[in-house]
C-alpha positions in Angstrom: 0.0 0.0 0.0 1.3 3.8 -0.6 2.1 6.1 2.3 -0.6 8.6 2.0 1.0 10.9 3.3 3.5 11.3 -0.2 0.6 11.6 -2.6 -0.4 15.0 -3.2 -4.2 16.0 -4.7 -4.7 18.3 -7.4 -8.5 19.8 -7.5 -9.3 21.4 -11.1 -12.6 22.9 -10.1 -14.0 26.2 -11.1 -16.5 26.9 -8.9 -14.8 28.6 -5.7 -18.1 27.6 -3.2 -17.3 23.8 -4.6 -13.8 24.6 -3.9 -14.3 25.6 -0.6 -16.4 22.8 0.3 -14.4 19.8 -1.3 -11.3 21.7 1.1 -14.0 20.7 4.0 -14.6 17.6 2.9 -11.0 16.8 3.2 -10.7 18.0 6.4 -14.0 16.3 8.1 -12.8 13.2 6.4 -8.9 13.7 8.3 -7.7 13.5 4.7 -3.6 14.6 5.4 -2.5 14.9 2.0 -0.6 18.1 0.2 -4.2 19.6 -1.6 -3.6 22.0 -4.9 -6.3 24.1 -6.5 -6.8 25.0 -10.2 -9.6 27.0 -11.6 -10.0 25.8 -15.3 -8.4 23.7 -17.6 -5.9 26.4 -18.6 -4.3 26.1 -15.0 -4.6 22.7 -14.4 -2.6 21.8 -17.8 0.0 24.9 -17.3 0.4 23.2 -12.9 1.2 20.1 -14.4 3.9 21.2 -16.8 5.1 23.6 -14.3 4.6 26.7 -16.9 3.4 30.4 -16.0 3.2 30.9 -12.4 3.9 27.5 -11.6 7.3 27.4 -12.7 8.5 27.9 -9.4 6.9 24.4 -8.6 9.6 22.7 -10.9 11.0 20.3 -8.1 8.0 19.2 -6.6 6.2 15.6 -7.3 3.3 16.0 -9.7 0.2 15.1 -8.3 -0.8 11.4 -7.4 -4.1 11.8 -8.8 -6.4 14.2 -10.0 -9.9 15.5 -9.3 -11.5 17.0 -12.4 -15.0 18.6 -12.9 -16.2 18.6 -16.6 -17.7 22.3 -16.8 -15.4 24.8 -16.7 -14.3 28.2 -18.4 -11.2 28.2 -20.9 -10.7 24.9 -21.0 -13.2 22.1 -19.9 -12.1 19.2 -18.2 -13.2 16.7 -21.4 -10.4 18.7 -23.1 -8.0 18.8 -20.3 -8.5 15.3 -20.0 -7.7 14.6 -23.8 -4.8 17.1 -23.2 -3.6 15.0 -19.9 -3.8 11.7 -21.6 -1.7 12.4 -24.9 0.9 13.7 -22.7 3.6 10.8 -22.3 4.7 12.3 -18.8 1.4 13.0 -17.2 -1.0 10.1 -18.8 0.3 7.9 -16.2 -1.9 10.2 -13.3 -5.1 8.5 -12.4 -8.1 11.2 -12.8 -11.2 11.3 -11.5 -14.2 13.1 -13.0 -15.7 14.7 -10.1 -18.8 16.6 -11.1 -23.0 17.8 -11.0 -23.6 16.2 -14.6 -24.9 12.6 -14.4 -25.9 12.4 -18.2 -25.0 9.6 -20.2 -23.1 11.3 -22.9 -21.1 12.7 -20.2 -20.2 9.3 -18.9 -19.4 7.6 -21.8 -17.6 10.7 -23.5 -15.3 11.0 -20.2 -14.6 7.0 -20.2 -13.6 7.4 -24.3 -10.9 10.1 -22.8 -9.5 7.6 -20.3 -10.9 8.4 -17.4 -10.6 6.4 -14.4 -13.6 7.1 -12.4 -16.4 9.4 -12.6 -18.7 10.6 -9.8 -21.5 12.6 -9.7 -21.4 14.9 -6.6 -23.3 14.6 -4.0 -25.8 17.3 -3.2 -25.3 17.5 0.3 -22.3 18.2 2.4 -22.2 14.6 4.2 -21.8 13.1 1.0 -19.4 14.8 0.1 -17.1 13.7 3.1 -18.2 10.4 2.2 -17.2 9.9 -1.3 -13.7 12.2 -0.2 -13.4 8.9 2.4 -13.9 6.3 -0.6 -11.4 8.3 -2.5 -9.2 8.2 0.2 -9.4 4.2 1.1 -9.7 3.6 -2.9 -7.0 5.8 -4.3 -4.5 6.6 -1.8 -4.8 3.2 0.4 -5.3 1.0 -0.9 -4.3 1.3 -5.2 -0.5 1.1 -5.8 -0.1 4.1 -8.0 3.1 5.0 -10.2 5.7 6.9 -8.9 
């Protein structure tokens, strides 16, 4: 099993109130990992390859795994997805669609990309915690991830 402690979380979310809430989540659920926040695609693709104001972040570990809602501004997370998984040197990160749509087409489209999970989320704040514990026991427990 991994050390949780060494896998850091990236949140791509653009919504600052979900934002705010997943960061409670984490903490309600005692979730101890390093936690970055993007606000679009744009971000999460220039955080990953350290470009703009993340170049500073050179020597740091990518993320472990990211969480990725589907509807956001500049670039959405189907096309950061498509963006993530053509990449030779971040294709490897496990994502998670984390997200309000629960339509089909959504699904399947996000599955075609190479997702690895995809969640609808929850409308109220308990589950919320609870799917962040799942994560927690699934991805960072119990999966062996790459380094």
């Amino acid at each position: 099993m991994n050390d949780k402690q060494t896998i850091r979380i990236l949140v791509a979310d653009d919504d600052a109130d979900d934002r705010m809430l997943i960061a409670e989540a984490f903490e309600e659920a005692q979730l101890n990992n390093p936690v970055d926040y993007v606000h679009d695609g744009i971000d999460l693709l220039e955080f990953l390859r350290r470009e703009g104001t993340y170049e500073n972040r050179r020597e740091e570990p990518l993320p472990g795994i990211i969480l990725l809602d589907l509807n956001m501004p500049r670039l959405d997370g189907r096309g950061a997805l498509m963006e993530i998984r053509k990449d030779p040197e971040l294709r490897k990160i496990p994502v998670v669609i984390l997200t309000t749509s629960q339509s089909d087409e959504d699904i399947i489209k996000s599955y075609d990309l190479g997702v690895n999970s995809f969640i609808t989320k929850p409308v109220t704040f308990g589950g919320l915690v609870d799917v962040i514990r799942v994560l927690n026991r699934y991805w960072i427990e119990i999966v062996s991830l790459p380094a």
